[in-house]
N, C-alpha and C positions, 0 to 999 in steps of 0.2 A: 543521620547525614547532615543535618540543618543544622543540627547541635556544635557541629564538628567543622559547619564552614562560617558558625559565628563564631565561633573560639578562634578559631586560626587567624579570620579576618583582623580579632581584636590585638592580636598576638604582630600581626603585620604592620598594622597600624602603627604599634609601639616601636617595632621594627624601623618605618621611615620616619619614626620620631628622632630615634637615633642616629641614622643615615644622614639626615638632615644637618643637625646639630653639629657632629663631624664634619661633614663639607663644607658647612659654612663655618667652621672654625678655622677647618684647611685654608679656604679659600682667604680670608682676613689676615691670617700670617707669611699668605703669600707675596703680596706689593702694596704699595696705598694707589688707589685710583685719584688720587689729586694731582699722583706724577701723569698720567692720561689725561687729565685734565688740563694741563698745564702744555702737554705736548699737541695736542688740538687747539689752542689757544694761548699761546706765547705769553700775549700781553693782558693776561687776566691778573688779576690783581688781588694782594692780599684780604680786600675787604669780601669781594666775589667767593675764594675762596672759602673764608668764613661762612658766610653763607651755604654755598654749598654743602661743605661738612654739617652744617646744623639742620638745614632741608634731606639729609641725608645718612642723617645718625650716627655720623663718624668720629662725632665727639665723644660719643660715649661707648663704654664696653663691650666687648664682642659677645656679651652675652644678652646683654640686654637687646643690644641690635639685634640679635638671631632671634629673642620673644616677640619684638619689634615684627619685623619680618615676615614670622609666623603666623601672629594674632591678621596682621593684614589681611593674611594669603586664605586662609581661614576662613576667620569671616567677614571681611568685606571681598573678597574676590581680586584682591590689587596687587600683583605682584612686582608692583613698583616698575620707576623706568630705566631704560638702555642707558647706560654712560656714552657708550659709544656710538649706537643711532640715534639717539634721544627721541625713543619710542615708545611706547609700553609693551614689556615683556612680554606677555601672554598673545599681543598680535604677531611680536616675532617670533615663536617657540608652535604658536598655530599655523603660523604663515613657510613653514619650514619641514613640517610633520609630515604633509603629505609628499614633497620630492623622498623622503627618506623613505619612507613606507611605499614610493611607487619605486625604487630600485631594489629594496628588500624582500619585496615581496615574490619579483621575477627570481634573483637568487636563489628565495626558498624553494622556490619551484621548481626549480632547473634541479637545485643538490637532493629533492626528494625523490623527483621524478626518475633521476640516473643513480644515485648512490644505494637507494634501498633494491631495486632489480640488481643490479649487479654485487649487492651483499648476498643475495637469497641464492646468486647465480654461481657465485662463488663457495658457498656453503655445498649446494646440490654436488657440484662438482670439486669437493674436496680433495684437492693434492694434484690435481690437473694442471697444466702446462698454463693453461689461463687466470687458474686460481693462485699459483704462485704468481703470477704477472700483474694481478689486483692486487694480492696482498703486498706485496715489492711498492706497487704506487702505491698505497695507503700509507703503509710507512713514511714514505718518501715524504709526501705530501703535507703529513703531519709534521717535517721534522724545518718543513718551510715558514719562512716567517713571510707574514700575506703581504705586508709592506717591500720584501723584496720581490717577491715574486711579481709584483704589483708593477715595478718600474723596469722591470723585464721583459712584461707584456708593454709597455710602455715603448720601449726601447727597439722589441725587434717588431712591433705593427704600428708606433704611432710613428716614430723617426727614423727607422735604418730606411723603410722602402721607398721606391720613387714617390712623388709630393702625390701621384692621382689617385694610390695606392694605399694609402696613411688612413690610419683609422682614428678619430678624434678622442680626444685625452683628458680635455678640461670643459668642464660645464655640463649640464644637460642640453643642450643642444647650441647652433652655431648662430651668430649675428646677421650675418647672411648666408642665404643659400640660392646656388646655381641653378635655375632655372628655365630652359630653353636656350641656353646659351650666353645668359644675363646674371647679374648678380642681384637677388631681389632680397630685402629684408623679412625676418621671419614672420613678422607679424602679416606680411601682405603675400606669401606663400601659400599654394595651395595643400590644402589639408592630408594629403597622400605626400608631397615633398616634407611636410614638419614630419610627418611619422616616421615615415624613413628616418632622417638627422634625429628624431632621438631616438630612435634603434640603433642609428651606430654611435652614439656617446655610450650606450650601455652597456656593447659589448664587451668594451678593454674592461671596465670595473664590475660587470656582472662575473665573467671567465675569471677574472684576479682574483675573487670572493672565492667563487662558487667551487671549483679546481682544487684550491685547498680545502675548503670546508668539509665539501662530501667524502674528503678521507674516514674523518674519524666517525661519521654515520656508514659509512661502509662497513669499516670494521668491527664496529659494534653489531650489526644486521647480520654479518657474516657468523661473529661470534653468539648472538641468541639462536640464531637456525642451527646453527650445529649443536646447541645442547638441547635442543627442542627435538630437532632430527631423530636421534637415538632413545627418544623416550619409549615405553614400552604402545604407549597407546597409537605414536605414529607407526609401530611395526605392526599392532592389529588391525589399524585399518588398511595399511597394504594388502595383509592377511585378507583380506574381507573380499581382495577383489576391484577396491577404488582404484581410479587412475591418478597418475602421478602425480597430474597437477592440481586433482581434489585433495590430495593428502598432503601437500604443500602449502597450498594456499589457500582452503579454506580447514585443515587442522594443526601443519604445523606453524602457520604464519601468527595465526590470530592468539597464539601460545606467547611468540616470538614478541607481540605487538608490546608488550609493558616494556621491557629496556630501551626500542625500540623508542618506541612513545616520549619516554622521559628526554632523549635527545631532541626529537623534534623539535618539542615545545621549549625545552631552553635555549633550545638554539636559537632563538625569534628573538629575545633580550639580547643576548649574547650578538645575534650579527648586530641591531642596532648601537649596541656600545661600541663593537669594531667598528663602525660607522663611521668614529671618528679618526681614524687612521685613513680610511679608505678615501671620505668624501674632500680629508686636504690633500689627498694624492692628486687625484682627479679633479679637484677645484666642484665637487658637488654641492648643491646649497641646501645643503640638510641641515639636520639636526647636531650631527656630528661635525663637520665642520663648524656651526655654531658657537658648540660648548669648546672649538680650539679658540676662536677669534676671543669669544667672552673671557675664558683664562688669562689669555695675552695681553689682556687691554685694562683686566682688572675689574671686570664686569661684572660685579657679585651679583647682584637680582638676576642678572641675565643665566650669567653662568649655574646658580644655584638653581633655581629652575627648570634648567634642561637636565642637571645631574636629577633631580626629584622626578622628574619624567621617568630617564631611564630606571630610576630604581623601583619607581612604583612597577614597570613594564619587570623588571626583575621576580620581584615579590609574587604580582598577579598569574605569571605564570607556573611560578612554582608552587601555587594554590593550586592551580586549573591539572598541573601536572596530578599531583596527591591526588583529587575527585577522578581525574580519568581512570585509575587504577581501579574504581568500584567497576566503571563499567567495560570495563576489558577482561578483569579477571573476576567473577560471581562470588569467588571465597571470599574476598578485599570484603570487609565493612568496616563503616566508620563508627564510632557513637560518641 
């Protein structure tokens, strides 16, 4: 097993060696950041400029800039600065991580908690009047793009209703909020009014996620219990005498658990790169919003670094996926 998760590791590694290199190729033949420069500061001047470009490796080729880059990031820990905040990367990329991770998280929660019961529910009850009505939404679901459906929930809960009615849209939570009759700022709000206000920023972008996402773990749940269902060994333990819901869920589920599994766990990369769709819907200050603003603006250290985030978040998971398979199913070894 140890053998098998240094090989892979190494194997990964080489992986965002390459990830890297393309991005930051991509990202260099996309704009010059001296036109952002120039557009923050009008009357910067040709000598400034210079300078900049030579504080910033632009003088020289996009490849040696990406060794450049690398060798920083590496080993001295410097992921260089914001063009556009003029910060250092690594505080805004940290400083952004956890708003993403506290709306993804709720998501996962919500699509695991309701998609895998009514996959198992839908299985049990195969060809039922309810199990066509899952399977119809599933489809459905799937065949929605989440940035439409995302300005739908927009449209008929944050704008058609009356104003006291309206459920908020942009930000994690509001500038002020209403308070015995007052309008007080957040920061001077009592601790049960913040929570509430961001419980309701979450709900239009948690539902716009979660609604489509748990189709296709639905379907997939639906689809291993059914082939799990019919196996010889679920009919003997009926045979045996067990009750329904022992031969469901603790023989056919944990059968069930490997396809099962493998969605879960990528789905976790997967919503956070959808992230960046979602979080410029909703004005959220994540990570994905981030890597939209750094694109736009021409932010390569910015931008390149949240893309190496998400890829590493890629990679690590579909490590984590491969080992769970040893301990789900006893036959799985690694060497």
């Amino acid at each position: 097993m140890w053998t098998y998760i240094a090989r892979q590791l190494v194997q990964r590694v080489f992986l965002l060696f390459l990830i890297s290199f393309i991005a930051f190729t991509l990202l260099g033949s996309m704009g010059n950041p001296i036109d952002m420069l120039k557009s923050m500061n009008p009357n910067v001047t040709q000598v400034q400029i210079d300078a900049y470009k030579r504080q910033q490796g632009l003088d020289k080729h996009v490849t040696l800039r990406y060794f450049t880059w690398l060798g920083n990031a590496v080993f001295r820990g410097d992921l260089g600065l914001s063009i556009q905040y003029r910060r250092p990367v690594g505080e805004l990329l940290f400083g952004r991580i956890p708003n993403t991770m506290y709306m993804q998280a709720i998501i996962l929660i919500f699509i695991f908690s309701v998609a895998i019961p009514l996959g198992i529910f839908s299985a049990i009850h195969q060809y039922s009047k309810m199990d066509y009505l899952l399977t119809f939404m599933a489809f459905t679901g799937s065949a929605i793009p989440t940035f439409w459906f995302a300005l739908l929930m927009i449209l008929a809960f944050g704008v058609l209703p009356k104003p006291g009615y309206r459920l908020p849209f942009t930000g994690m939570y509001s500038d002020t909020l209403v308070v015995g009759g007052q309008n007080v700022p957040y920061d001077q709000a009592p601790l049960f009014a913040k929570f509430l206000n961001r419980l309701k920023h979450l709900i239009l972008p948690v539902f716009s996620v979660s609604l489509i996402s748990l189709t296709g773990l639905l379907r997939y749940t639906r689809s291993a219990m059914l082939e799990v269902i019919r196996q010889d060994y679920v009919r003997t333990a009926r045979a045996k005498g067990l009750s329904e819901r022992k031969v469901i869920y603790k023989h056919a589920l944990r059968n069930a658990m490997i396809p099962i599994a493998t969605i879960m766990i990528q789905s976790i990369p997967s919503l956070f790169a959808g992230s960046l769709i979602i979080e410029q819907i909703f004005g959220w200050p994540g990570v994905g919003k981030l890597i939209y603003d750094a694109v736009m603006a021409y932010d390569y250290n910015l931008a390149m670094t949240a893309i190496i985030f998400l890829s590493s978040l890629t990679v690590l998971f579909t490590l984590i996926t491969d080992i769970s398979y040893a301990f789900l199913d006893p036959r799985i070894t690694y060497r």
